[in-house]
C-alpha positions in Angstrom: -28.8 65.6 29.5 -29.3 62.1 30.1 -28.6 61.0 26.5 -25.1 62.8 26.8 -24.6 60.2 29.5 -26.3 57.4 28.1 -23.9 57.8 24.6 -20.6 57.0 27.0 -17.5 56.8 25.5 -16.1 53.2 25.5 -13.0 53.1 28.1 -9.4 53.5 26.8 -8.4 49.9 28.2 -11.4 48.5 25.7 -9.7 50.6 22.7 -6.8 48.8 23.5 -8.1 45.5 24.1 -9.5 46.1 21.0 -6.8 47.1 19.4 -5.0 44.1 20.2 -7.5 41.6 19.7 -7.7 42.8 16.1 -3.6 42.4 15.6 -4.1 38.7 16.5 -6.8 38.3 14.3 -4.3 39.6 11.4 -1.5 37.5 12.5 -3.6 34.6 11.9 -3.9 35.1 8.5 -0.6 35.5 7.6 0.9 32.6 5.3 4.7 32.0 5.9 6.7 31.3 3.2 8.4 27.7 2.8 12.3 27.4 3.2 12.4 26.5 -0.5 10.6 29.6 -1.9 12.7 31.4 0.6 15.8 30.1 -0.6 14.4 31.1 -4.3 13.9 34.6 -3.5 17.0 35.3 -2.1 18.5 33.6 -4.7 16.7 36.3 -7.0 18.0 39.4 -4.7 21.4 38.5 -4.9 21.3 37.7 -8.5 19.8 41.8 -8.9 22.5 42.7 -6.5 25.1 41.3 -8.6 24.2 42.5 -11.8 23.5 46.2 -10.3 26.6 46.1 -9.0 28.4 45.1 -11.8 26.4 48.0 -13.6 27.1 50.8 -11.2 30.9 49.8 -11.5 31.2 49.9 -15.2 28.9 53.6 -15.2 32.2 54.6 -12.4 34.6 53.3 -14.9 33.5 54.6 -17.6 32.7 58.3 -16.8 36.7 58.0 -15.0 37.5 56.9 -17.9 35.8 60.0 -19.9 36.7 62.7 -16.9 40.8 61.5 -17.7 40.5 62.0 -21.8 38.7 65.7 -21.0 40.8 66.5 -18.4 44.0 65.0 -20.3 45.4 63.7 -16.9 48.1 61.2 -17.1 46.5 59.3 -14.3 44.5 55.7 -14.6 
């Protein structure tokens, strides 16, 4: 009986002082990117944005395109 109470859960305020402590500890270590690389990068997201873009449009046109010569509709 008197290991039960000698093996004593911590407290729930230490779990979360714990908790927390650790987050800081991994904010520390995160490394920010500069302005330049971030100005890179979203230079390289719009460029995929573009050109997916432009893909997805042609795909529409084109199966239209291919929908009106099975269908023989006079519409374009």
């Amino acid at each position: 009986m008197a290991d039960k109470i000698a093996e004593k859960k911590p407290n729930v305020f230490q779990n979360i002082a714990k908790f927390f402590r650790g987050c800081k500890s991994e904010v520390k270590k995160i490394v920010w990117p500069t302005p330049r690389q971030t100005f890179k990068n979203m230079g390289v997201v719009i460029t995929v944005i573009v050109i997916i873009g432009l893909f997805v449009f042609g795909l529409d046109r084109g199966l239209y395109a291919l929908l009106n010569l099975v269908m023989n509709t006079g519409t374009s």
